[in-house]
C-alpha positions as CSV (number, residue, x, y, z in Angstrom):
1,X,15.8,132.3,-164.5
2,X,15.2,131.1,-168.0
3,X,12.4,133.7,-168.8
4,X,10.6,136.5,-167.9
5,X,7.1,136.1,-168.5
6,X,5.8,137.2,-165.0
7,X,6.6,138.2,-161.5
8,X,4.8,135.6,-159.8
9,X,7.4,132.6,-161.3
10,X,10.3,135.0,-159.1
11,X,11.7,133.5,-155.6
12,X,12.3,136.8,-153.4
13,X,15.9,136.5,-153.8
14,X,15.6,136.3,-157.7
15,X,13.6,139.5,-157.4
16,X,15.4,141.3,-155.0
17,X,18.8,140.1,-156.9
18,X,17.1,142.0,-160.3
19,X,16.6,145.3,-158.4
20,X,20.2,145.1,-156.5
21,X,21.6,144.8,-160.2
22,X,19.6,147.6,-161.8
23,X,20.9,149.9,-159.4
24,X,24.1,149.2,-159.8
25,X,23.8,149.3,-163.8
26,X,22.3,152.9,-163.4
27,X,25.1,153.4,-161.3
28,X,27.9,152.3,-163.1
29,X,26.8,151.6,-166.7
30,X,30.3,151.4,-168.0
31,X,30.9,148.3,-166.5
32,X,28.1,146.6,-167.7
33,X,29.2,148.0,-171.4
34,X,29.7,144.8,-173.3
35,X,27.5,142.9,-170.9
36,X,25.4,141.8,-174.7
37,X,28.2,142.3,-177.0
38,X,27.9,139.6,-179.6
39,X,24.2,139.2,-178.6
40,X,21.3,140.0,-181.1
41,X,17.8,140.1,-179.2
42,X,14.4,140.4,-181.7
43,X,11.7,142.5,-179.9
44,X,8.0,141.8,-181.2
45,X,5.5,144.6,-181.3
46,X,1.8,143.6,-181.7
47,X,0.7,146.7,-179.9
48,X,1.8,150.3,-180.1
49,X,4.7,151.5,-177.6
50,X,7.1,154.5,-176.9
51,X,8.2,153.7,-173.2
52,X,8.9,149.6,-173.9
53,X,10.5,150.3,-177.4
54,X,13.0,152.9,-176.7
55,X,14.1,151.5,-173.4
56,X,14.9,148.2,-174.6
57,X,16.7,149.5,-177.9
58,X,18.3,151.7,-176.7
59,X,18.9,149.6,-173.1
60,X,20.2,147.0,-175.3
61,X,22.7,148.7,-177.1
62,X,23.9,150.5,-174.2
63,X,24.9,146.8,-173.1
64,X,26.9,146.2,-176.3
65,X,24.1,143.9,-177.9
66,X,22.3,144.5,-181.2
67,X,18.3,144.5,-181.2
68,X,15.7,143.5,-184.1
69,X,12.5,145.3,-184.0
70,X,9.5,143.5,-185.9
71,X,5.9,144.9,-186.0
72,X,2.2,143.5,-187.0
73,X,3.6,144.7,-190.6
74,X,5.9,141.5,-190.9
75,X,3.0,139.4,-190.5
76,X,0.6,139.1,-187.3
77,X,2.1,136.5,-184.7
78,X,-0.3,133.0,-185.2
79,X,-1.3,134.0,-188.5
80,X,1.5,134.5,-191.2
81,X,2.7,131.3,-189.5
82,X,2.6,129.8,-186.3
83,X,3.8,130.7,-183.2
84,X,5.6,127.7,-182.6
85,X,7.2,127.9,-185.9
86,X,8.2,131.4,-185.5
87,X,10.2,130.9,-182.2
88,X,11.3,127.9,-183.3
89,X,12.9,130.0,-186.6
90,X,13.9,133.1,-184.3
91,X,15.7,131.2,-182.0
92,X,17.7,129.8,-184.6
93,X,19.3,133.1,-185.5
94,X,19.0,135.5,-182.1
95,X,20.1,135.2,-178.3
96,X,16.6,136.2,-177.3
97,X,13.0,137.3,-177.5
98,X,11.5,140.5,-176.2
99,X,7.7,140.1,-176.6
100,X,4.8,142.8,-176.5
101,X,1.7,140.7,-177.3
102,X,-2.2,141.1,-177.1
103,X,-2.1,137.3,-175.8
104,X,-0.2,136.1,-172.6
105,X,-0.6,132.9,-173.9
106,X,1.6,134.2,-176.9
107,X,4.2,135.0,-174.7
108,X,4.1,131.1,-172.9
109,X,4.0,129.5,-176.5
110,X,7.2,131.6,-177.8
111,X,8.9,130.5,-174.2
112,X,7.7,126.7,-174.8
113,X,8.5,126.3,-178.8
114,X,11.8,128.2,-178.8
115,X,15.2,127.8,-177.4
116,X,16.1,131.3,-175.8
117,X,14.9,133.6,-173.2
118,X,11.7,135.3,-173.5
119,X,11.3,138.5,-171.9
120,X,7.2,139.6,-171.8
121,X,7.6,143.5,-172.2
122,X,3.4,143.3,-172.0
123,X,0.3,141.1,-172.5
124,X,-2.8,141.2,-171.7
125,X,-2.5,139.5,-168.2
126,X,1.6,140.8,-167.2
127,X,3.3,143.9,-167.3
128,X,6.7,142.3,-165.2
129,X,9.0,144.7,-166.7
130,X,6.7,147.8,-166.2
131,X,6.2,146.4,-162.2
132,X,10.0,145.8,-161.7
133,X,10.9,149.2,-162.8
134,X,8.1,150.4,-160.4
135,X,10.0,148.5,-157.4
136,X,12.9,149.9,-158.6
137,X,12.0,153.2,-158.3
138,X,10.4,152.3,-154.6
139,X,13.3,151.0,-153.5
140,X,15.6,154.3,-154.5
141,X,13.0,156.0,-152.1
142,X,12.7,153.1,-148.9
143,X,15.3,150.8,-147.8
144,X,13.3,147.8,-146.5
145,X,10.5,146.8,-149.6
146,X,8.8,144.8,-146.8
147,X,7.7,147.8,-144.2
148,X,6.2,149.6,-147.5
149,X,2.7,150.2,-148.0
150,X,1.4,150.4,-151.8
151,X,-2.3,151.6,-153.1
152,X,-3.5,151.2,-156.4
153,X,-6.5,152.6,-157.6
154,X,-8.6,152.6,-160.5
155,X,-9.3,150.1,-163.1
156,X,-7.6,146.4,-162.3
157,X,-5.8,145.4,-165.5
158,X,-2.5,143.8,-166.3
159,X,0.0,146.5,-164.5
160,X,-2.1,145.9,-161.4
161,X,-1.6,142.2,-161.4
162,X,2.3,142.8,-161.9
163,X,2.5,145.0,-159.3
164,X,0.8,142.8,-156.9
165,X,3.0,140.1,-157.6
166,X,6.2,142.3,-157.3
167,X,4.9,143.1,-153.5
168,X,3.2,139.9,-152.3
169,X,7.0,139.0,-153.3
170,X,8.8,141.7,-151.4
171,X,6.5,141.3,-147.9
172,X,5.1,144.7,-148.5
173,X,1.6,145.5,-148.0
174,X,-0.5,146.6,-150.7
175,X,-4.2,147.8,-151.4
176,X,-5.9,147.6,-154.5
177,X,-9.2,150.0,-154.7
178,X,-11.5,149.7,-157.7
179,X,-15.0,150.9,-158.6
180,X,-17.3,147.0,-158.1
181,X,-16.6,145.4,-161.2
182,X,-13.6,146.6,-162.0
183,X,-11.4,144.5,-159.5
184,X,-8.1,142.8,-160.5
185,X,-8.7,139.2,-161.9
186,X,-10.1,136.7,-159.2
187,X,-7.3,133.8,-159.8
188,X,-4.2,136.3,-159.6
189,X,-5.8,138.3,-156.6
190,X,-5.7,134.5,-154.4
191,X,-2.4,133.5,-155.9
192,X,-0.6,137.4,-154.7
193,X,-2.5,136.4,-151.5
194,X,-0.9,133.3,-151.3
195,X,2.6,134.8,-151.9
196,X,2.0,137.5,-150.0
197,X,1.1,135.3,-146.8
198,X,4.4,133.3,-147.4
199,X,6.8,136.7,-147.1
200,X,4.7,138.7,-144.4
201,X,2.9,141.0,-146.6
202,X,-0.7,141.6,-147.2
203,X,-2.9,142.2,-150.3
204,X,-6.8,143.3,-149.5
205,X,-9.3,144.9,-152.1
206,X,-11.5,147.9,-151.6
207,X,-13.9,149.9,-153.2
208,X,-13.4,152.7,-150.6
209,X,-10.4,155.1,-151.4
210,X,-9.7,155.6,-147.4
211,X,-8.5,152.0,-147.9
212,X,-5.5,153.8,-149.5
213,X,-5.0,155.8,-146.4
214,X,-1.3,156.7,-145.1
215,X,0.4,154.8,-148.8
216,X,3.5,155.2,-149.1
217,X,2.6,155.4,-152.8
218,X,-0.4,155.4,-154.7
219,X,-0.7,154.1,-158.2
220,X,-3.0,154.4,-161.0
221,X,-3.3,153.8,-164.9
222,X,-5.8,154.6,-167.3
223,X,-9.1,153.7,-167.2
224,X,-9.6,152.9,-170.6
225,X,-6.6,149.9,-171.3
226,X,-5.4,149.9,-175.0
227,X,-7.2,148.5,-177.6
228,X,-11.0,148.7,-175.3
229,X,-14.0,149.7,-177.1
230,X,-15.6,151.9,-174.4
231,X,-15.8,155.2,-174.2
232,X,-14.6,158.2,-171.6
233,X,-18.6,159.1,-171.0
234,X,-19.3,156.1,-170.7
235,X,-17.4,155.1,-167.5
236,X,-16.6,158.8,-165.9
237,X,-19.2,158.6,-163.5
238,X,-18.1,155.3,-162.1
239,X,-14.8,156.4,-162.0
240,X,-14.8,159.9,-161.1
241,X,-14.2,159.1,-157.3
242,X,-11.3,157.3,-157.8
243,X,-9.5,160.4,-159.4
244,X,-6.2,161.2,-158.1
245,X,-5.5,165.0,-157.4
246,X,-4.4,166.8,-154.4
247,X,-7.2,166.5,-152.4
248,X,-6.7,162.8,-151.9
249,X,-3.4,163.2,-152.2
250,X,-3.4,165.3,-148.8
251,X,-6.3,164.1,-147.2
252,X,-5.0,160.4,-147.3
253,X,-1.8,161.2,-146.8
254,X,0.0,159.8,-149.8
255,X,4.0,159.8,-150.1
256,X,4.4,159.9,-153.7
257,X,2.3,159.1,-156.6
258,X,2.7,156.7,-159.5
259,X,1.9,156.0,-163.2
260,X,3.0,153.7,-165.4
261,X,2.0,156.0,-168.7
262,X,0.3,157.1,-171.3
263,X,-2.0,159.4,-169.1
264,X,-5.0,160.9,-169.5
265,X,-4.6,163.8,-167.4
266,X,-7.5,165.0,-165.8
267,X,-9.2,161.5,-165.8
268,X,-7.4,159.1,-163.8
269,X,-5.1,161.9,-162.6
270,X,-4.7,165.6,-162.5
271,X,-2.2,167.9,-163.7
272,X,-1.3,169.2,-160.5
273,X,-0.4,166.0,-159.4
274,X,1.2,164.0,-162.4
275,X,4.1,167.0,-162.3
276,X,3.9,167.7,-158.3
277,X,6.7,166.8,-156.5
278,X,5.5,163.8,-155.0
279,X,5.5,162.4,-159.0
280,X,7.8,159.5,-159.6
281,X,6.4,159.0,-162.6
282,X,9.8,159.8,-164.9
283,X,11.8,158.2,-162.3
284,X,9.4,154.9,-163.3
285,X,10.3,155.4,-166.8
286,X,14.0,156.2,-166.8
287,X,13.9,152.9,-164.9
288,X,12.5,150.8,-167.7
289,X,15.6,151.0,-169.2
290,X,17.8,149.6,-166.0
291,X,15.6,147.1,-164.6
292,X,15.1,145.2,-167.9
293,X,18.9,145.4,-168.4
294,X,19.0,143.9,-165.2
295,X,16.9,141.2,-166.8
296,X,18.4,140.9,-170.0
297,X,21.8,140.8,-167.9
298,X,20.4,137.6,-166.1
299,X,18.5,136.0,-169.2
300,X,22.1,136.7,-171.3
301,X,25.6,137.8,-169.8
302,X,28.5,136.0,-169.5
């Protein structure tokens, strides 16, 4: 590995490797103390975060490395100056690059231009570090990734793509169920096909939530992605099926239910539900923190 900008550029070993080492860093995080020490790591923030930021500063210093937070206020990326030019200058002084853009292409260019590892903690096509932790946090619950079965429902954005990466890589099955027009992009859906084929998993696309039937985890994320211009009235009737609450929860027979947060509660997900016992939703953010150590452990330890 010399980055991190998606799931899709992992072999299955290099994937299964980065979950084996996160649980063993949640496990024992003393030995993995000075893991960065001597290491400074600049994280960029063109969007807002509370999950991404805290896990990598304070996952970072929990490794004995030192982290550099820089927001929109220092100068927009591609604007002040290039982006070339700025990971070309970064590089010069830190180990590596932890990127939250608006742009995936942002994230490829800082990778390209500069001369450390770039980790894409979100853009607009990838959320790798959001859909390892939610692998993580599957395979604290099953043994074998590959006899899992994974819904997702809702809106197809960036998480969705990640996560259908992360189990077209693993073997595991996985259903993706959207209202029409609202599917996961076309190119990403045949490439997780592709992979999915090669490892003995399967990826098909519904618009009926029985697809989602007899999951071993169901998974859904706002309707409304960060930053859209549309409004909750606007799209509640089209979505308003695809709610998860108990009812589907018992009538399809869902194991456990995920989120990668914010929520909306009582949109894309109800109370009952987000704080049932079948949540792992905390258990997906505690493990943030472990499964990009893992990565920042790969990227960076000696």
């Amino acid at each position: 590995m010399e980055h991190f900008l998606s799931i899709k550029d992992l072999s299955q070993e290099q994937f299964l490797s980065l979950i084996t080492l996160a649980k063993d860093v949640k496990a024992n995080p003393k030995n993995y103390s000075q893991a960065l020490a001597g290491k400074s790591i600049v994280t960029l923030y063109e969007k807002q975060s509370l999950r991404t930021r805290v896990t990598f500063d304070i996952g970072i210093a929990k490794l004995g490395g030192h982290s550099v937070y820089l927001d929109q206020n220092n100068g927009a990326l591609g604007k002040r100056e290039s982006v070339s030019d700025f990971a070309k200058n970064i590089s010069c002084w830190a180990d590596g690059i932890v990127a939250r853009t608006f742009s995936h292409q942002t994230c490829e260019e800082l990778a390209q231009a500069g001369s450390v590892p770039v980790v894409n903690s979100l853009s607009d096509m990838y959320h790798p570090c959001q859909g390892l932790a939610d692998f993580l946090s599957i395979a604290e619950k099953f043994d074998d990734l590959s006899q899992v079965k994974v819904a997702y429902i809702g809106d197809g954005n960036n998480v969705t793509h990640s996560l259908m990466f992360a189990a077209a890589v693993c073997g595991s099955d996985m259903v993706v169920v959207c209202p029409q027009g609202c599917f996961p992009d076309g190119q990403v859906v045949l490439e997780a096909q592709a992979i999915a084929q090669a490892h003995g998993g399967s990826l098909t696309l519904s618009m009926d939530p029985q697809a989602a039937k007899n999951a071993d985890a169901i998974y859904t994320d706002t309707w409304i992605s960060m930053g859209d211009d549309i409004s909750y009235d606007d799209i509640k009737g089209k979505f308003a099926p695809y709610q998860v609450n108990q009812a589907m929860m018992n009538e399809l027979n869902i194991g456990y239910f995920m989120h990668c947060q914010p929520a909306h509660i009582d949109q894309e997900v109800t109370q009952e539900v987000f704080d049932g016992k079948q949540s792992l939703v905390l258990r997906q953010a505690e493990n943030r923190m472990h499964a990009q150590n893992a990565v920042l452990i790969t990227l960076l330890g000696e």
